[in-house]
N, C-alpha and C positions, 0 to 999 in steps of 0.2 A: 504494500500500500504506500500507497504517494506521503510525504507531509512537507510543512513549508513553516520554518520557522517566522515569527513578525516580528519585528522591532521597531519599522517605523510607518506614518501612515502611508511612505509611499509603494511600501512590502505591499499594505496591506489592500490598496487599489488596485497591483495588478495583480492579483489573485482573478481569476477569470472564475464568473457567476457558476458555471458548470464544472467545478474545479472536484475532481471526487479522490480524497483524503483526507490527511488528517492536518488541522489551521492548528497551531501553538504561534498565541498571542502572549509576547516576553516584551514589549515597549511600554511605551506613552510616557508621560508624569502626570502627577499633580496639575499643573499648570497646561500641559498639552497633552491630555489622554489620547489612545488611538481611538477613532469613531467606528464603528463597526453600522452602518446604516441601513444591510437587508439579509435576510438570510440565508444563506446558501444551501440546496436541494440536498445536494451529496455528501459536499464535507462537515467532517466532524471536528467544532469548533471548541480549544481548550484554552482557557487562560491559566499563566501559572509566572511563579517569582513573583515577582513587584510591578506584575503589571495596571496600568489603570485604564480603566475603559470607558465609554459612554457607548452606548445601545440606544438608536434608535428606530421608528418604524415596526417593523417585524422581526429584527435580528435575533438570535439567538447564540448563545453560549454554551453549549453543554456539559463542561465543566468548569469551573472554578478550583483553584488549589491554590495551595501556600498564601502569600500573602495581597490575591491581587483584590484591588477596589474596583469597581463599577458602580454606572448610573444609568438606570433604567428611563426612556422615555418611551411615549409611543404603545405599543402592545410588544415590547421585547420580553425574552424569555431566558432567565439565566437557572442552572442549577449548580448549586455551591456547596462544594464536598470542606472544605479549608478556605478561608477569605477572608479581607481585614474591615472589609464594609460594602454594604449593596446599598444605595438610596434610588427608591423608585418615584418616578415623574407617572403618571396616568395608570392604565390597566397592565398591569404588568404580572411577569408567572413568576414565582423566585421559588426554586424547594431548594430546600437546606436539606441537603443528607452530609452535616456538621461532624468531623471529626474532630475538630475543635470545642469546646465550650460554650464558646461567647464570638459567634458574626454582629458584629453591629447592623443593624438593619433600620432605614428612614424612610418615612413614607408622608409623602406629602400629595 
């Protein structure tokens, strides 16, 4: 199976819509998260490290690990095994299957 490391957002624009493997999402910051803006049909999208993200639209995440943050707008769908914070904007899906304690989680 295919996979395609991200670090920055422009990793992560040429990712082509029909791209069937595995997305490991490792960029962004604080200040300039990578935007993940639609979801892709085939590949299986993971965040992990210290990544930070913003979700909008329909995108989706399928996993979450270690210490990455995200922000939900839209109808995005993240699920978060290890994570240091999820804050959702609209209808949004978040399951926490937490092996961690304590995800911070904001919902506005």
């Amino acid at each position: 199976m295919k996979e395609i490391i991200v670090k920055t957002q422009e990793d992560l624009e040429a990712i082509k819509p029909d791209f069937d493997g595995y997305v490991y999402l490792e960029g962004g910051t604080e200040q300039k998260p990578l935007v993940l803006k639609a979801k892709f049909d085939k590949a299986y999208v993971i965040s992990r490290g210290n990544a930070y993200l913003t979700l909008t639209g329909n995108a989706e995440v399928r996993v979450m690990r270690e210490s990455s943050q995200v922000e939900l707008y839209g109808e995005a769908y993240v699920s978060a095994y290890s994570a240091d914070k999820i804050i959702c904007h609209g209808y949004n899906v978040v399951r926490l299957l937490s092996e961690k304690k304590h995800i911070k989680t904001l919902k506005n």
